[in-house]
C-alpha positions in Angstrom: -4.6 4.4 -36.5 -3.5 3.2 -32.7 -5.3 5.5 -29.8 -2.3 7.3 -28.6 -4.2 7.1 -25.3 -4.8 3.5 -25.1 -1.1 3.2 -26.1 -0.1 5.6 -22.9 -2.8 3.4 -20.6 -0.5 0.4 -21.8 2.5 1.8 -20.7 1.0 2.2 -17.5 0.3 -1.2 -16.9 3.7 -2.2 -18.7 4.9 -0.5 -15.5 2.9 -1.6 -12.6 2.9 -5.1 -13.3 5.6 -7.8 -14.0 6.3 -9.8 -17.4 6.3 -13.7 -17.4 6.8 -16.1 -20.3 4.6 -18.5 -21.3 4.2 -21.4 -23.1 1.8 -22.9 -26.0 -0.9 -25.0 -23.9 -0.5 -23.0 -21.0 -3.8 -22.4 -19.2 -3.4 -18.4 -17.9 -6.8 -17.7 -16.4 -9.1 -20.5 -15.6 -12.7 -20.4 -15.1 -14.0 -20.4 -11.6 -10.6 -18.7 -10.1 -10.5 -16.0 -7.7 -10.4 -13.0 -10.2 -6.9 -11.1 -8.6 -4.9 -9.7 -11.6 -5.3 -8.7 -14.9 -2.8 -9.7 -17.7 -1.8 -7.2 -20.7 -0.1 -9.2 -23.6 3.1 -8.7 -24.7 3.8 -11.4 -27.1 2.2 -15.2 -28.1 -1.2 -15.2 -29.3 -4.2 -16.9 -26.7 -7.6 -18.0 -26.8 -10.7 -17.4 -24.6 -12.9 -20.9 -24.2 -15.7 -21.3 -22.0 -16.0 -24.3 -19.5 -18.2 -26.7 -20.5 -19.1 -30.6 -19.3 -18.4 -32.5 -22.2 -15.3 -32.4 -24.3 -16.5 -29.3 -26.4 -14.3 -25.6 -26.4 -16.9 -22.7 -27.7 -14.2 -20.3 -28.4 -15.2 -16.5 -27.5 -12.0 -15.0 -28.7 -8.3 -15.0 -30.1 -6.2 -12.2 -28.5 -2.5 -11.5 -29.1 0.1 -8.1 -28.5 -1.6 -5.2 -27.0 -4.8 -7.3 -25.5 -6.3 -7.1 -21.9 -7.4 -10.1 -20.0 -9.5 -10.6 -17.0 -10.5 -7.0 -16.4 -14.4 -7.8 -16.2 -13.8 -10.1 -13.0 -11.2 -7.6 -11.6 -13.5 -4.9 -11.7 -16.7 -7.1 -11.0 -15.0 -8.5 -8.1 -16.6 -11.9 -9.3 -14.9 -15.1 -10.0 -13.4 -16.2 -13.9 -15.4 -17.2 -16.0 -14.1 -18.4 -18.8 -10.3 -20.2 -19.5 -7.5 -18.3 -21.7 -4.8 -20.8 -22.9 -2.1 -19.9 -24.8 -1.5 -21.0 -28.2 1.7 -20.0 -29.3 4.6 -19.0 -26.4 4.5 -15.8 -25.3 4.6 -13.6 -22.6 1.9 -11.0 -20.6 2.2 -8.4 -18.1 0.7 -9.5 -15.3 -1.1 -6.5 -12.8 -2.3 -7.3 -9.5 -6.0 -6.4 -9.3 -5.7 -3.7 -6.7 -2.7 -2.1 -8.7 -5.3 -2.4 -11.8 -8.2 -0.8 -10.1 -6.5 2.1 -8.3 -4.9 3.0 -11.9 -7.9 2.6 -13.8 -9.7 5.1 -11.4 -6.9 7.6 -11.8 -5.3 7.3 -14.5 -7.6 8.4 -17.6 -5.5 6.6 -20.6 -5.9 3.2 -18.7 -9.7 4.0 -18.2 -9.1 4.4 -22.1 -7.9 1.2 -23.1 -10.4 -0.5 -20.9 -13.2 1.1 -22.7 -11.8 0.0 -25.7 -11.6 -3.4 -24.7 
């Protein structure tokens, strides 16, 4: 059964942020970048890979509708640290850090969903 609470905290970042396509092989978060938005997906399915020197991708993660990205470097305030390339198309909400920070300290059904991610 879906947290009707994370599902509100989604709708809020639906609403501060702004939706942009994307397409398969798209890289939307690389390692090492300044850390200055969070991204809430909306559609497309992505993975999480950590950087590595030779030609190897450890995968940590596949995440698709409904998934948050990029919140532990927002809220760190510490650079990526791992890549997320797309997949399959999709799109994401994308949430400028400052926006994401300021709602997560007020806004109890975001603080919600990040605790759940």
């Amino acid at each position: 059964m879906a947290d009707p609470s994370a599902a509100r905290g989604r709708g809020a970042l639906r609403t501060a942020g702004a939706l942009r396509p994307f397409a398969a092989g798209e890289h939307l978060i690389n390692a090492g970048e300044r850390s200055d938005e969070v991204l809430l997906l909306d559609s497309g399915l992505v993975k999480v890979v950590l950087p590595t020197a030779g030609d190897r991708e450890p995968i940590t993660g596949l995440f698709g509708r409904g998934d948050l990205l990029g919140e532990l470097g927002v809220t760190g305030g510490v650079p990526r640290s791992a890549h997320v390339i797309a997949l399959a198309a999709g799109s994401a909400w994308h949430v400028a850090g400052s926006r994401f920070v300021a709602l997560r300290a007020t806004n109890p059904d975001v603080q919600r969903l990040v605790d759940q991610t």
